[in-house]
DSSP file (Angstrom, degrees, kcal/mol; ACC not computed):
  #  RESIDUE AA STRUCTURE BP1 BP2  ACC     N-H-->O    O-->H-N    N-H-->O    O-->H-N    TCO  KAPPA ALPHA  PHI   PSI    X-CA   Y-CA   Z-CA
    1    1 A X              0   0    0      0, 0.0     0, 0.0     0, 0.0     0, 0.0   0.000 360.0 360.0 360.0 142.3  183.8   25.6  -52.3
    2    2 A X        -     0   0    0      1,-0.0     2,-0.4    47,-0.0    46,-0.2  -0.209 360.0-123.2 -75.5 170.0  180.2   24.8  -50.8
    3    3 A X        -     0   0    0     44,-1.7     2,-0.3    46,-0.1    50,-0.1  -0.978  29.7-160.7-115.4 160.6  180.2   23.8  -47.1
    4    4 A X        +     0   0    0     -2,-0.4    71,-1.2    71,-0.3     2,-0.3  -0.878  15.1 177.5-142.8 159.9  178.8   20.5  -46.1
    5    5 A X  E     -AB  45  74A   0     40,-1.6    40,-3.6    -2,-0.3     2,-0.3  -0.940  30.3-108.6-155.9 156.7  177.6   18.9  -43.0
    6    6 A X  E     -AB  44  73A   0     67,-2.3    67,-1.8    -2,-0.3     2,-0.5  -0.769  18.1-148.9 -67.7 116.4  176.0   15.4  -42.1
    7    7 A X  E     -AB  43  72A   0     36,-2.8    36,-0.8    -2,-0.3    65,-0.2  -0.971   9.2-169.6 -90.3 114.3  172.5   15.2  -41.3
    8    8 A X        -     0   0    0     63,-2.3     2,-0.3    -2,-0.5    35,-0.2  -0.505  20.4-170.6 -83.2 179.8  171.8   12.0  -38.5
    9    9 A X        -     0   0    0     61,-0.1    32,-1.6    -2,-0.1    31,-1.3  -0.810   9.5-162.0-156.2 138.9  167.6   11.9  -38.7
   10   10 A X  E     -D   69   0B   0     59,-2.0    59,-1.4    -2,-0.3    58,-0.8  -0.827  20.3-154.6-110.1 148.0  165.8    9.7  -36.0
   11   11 A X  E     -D   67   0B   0     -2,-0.4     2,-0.3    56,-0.3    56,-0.2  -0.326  19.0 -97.9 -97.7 173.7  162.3    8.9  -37.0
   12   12 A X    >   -     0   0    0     54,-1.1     3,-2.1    -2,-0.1     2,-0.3  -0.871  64.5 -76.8 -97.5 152.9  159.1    8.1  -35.8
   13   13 A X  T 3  S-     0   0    0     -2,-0.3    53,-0.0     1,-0.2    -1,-0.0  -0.314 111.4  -3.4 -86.3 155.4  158.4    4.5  -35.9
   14   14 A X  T 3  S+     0   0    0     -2,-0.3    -1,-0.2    52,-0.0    52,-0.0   0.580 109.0  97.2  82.8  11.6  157.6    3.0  -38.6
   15   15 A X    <>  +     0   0    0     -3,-2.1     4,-1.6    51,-0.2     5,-0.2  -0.102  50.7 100.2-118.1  26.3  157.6    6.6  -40.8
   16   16 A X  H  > S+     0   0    0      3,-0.2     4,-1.9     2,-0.1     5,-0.4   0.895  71.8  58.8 -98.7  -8.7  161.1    6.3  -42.2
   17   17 A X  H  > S+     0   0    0      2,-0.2     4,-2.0     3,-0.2     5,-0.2   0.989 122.0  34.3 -63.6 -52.1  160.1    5.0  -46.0
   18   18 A X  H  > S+     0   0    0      2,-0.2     4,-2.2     1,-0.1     3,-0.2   0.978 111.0  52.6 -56.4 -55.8  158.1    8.4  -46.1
   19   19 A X  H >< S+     0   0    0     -4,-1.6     3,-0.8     1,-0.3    -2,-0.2   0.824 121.4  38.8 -73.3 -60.1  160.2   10.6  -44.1
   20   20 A X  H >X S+     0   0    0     -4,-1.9     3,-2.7     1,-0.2     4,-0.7   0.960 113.3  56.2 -54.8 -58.8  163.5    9.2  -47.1
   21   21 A X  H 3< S+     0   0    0     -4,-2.0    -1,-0.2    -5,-0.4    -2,-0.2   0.912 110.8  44.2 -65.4 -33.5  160.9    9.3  -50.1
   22   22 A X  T << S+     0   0    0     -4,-2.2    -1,-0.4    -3,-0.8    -2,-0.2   0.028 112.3  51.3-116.7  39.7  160.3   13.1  -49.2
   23   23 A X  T <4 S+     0   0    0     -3,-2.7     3,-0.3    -5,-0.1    -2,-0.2   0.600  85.2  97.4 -92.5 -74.1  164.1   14.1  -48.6
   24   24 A X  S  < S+     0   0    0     -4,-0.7     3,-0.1     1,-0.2     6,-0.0   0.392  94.7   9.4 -60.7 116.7  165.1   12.8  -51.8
   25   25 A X  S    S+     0   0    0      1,-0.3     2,-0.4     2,-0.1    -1,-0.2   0.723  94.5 140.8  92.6  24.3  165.3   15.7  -54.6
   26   26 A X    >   -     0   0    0     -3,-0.3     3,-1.9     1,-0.2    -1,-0.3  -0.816  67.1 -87.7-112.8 169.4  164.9   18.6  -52.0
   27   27 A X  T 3  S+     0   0    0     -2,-0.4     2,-2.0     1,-0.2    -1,-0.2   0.396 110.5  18.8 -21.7 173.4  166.7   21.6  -52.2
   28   28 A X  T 3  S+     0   0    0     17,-0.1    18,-1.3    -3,-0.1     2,-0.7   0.423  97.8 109.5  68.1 -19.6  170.4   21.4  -50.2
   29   29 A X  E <   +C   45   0A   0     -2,-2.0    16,-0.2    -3,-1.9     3,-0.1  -0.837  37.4 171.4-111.4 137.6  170.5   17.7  -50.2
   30   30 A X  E    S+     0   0A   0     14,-1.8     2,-0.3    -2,-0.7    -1,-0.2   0.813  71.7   8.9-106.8 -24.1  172.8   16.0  -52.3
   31   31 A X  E     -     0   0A   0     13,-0.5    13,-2.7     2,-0.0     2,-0.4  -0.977  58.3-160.8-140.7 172.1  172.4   12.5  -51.1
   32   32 A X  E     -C   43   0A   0     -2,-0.3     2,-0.4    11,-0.2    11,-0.2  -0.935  14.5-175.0-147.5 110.1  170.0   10.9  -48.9
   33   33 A X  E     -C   42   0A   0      9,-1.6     9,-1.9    -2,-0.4     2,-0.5  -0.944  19.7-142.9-113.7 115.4  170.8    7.5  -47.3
   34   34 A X  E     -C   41   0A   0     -2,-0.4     7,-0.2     7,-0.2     2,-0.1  -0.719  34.0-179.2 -83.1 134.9  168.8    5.1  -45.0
   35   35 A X        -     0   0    0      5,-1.4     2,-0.3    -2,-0.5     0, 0.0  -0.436  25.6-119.9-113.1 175.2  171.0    3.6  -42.5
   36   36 A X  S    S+     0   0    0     -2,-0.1     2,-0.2     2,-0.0     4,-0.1  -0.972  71.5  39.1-143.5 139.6  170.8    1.3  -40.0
   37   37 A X  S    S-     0   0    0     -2,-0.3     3,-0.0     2,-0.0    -2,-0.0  -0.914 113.5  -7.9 118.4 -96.8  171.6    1.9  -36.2
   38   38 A X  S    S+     0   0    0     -2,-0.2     2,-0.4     1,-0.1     3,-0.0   0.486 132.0  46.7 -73.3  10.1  170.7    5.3  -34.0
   39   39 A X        -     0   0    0    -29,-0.1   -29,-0.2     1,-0.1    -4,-0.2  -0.994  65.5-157.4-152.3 130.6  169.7    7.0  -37.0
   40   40 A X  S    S+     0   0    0    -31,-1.3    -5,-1.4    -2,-0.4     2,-0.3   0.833  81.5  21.9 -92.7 -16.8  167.4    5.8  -39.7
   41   41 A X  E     - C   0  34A   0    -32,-1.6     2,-0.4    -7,-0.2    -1,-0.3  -0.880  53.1-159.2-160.4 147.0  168.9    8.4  -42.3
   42   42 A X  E     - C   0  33A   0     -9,-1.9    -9,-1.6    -2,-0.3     2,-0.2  -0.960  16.2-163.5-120.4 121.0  171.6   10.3  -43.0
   43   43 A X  E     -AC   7  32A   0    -36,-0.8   -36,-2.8    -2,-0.4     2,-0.3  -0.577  14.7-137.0 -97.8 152.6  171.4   13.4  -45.3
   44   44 A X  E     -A    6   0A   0    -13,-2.7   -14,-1.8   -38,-0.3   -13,-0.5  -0.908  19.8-162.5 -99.8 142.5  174.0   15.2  -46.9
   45   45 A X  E     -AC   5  29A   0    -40,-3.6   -40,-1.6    -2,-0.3   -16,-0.2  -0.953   8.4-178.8-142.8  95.8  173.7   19.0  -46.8
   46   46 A X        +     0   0    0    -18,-1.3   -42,-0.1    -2,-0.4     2,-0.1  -0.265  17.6 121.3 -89.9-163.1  175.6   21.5  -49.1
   47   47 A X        -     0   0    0      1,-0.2   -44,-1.7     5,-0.1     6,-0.3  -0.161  64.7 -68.4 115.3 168.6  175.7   25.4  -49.4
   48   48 A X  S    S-     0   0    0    -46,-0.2     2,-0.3     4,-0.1    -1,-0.2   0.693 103.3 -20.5 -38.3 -69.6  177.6   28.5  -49.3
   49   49 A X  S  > S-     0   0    0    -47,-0.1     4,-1.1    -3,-0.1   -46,-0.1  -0.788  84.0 -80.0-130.6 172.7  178.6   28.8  -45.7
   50   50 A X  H  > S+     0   0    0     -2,-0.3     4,-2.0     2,-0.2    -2,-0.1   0.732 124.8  64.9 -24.1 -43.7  177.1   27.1  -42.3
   51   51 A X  H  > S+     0   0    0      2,-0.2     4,-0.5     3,-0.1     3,-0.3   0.992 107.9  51.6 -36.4 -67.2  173.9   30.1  -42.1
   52   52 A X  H >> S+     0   0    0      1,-0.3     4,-2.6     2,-0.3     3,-1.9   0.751 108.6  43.6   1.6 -92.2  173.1   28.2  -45.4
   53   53 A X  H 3X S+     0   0    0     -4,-1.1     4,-2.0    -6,-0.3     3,-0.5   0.785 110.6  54.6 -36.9 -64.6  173.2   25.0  -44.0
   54   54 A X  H 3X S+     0   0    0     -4,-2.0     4,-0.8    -3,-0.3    -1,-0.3   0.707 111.0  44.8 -10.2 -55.8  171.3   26.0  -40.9
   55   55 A X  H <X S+     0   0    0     -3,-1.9     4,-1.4    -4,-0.5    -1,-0.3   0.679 110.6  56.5 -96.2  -8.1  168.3   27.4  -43.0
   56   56 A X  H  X S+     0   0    0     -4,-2.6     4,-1.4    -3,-0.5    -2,-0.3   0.944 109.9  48.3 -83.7 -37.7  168.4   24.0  -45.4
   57   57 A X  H  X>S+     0   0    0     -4,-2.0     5,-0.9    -5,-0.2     4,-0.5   0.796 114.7  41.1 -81.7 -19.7  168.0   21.9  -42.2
   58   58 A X  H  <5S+     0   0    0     -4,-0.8    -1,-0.2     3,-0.2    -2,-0.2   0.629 126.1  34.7 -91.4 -16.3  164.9   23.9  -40.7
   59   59 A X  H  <5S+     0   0    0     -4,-1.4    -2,-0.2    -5,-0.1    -3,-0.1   0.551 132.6  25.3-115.4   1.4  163.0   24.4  -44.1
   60   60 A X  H  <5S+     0   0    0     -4,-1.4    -3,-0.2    -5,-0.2    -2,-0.1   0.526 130.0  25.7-135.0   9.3  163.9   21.2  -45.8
   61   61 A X  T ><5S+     0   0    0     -4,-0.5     3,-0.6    -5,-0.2    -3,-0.2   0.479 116.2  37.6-130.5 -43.3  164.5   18.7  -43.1
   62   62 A X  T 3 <S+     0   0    0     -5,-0.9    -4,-0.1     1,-0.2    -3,-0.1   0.661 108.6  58.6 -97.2  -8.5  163.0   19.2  -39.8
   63   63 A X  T 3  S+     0   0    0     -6,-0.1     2,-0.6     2,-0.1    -1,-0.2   0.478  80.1 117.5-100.8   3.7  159.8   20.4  -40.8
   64   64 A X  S X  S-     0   0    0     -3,-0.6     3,-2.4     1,-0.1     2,-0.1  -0.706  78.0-111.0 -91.3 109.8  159.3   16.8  -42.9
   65   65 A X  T 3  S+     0   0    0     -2,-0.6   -46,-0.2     1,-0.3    -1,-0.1  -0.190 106.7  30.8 -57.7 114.5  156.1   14.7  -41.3
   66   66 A X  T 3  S+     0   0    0      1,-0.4   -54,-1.1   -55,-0.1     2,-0.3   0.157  87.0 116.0 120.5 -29.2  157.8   11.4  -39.4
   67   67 A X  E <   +D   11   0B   0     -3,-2.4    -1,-0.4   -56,-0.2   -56,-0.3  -0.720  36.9 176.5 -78.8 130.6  161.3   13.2  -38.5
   68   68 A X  E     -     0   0B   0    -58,-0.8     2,-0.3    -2,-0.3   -57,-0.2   0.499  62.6 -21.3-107.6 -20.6  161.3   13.2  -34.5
   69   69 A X  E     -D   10   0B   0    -59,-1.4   -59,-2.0     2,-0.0     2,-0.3  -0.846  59.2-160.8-176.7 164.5  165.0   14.8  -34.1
   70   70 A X        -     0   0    0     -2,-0.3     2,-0.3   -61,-0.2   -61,-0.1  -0.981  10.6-146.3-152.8 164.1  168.3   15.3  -35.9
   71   71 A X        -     0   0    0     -2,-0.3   -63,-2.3     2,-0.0     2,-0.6  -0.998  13.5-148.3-125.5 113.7  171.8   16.1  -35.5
   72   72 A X  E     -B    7   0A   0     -2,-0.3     2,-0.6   -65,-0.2   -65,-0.2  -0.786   8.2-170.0-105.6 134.9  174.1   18.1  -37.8
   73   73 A X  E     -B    6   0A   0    -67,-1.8   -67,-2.3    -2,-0.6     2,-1.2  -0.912  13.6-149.2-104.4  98.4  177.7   17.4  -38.2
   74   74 A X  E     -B    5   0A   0     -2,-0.6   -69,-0.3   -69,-0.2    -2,-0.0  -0.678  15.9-132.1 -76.2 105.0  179.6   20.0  -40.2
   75   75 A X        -     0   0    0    -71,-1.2   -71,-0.3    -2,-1.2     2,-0.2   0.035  27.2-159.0 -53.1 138.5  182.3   18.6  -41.9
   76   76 A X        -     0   0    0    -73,-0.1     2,-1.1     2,-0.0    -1,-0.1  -0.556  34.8 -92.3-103.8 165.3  186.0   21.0  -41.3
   77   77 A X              0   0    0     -2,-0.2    -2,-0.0     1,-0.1     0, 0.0  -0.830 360.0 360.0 -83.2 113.4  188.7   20.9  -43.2
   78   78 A X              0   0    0     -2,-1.1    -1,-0.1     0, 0.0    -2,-0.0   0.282 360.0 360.0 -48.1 360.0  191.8   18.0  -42.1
């Protein structure tokens, strides 16, 4: 079973329509939501274990022109 974590993303203003247009379909993400309140989108992030996750959020998330900082929330098991 993959593990999966939350992505918040704060933005720059006025850059979140790119910063969503050029999440959506990359590697790691399985959905990609614009939201509205401290965070202008929230990604969903699978793969094998937490390393995984880690390297999907520095090579397909943070390095994406318009993102100014994020927070990942790995979801545990209940």
């Amino acid at each position: 079973m993959p593990t999966r974590a939350y992505v918040l993303i704060q933005t720059t203003a006025g850059r979140t329509g790119q910063a969503f247009q050029t999440l959506r379909g990359r590697p790691g993400l399985v959905a990609v939501d614009a939201v509205t309140g401290p965070y202008d989108i929230i990604a969903t992030v699978e793969g094998k274990d937490v390393d995984e996750i880690g390297r999907i959020v520095l090579s397909q998330i943070q390095n994406v022109e318009g993102i100014s900082r994020t927070v990942t929330c790995v979801a545990v098991a209940a």
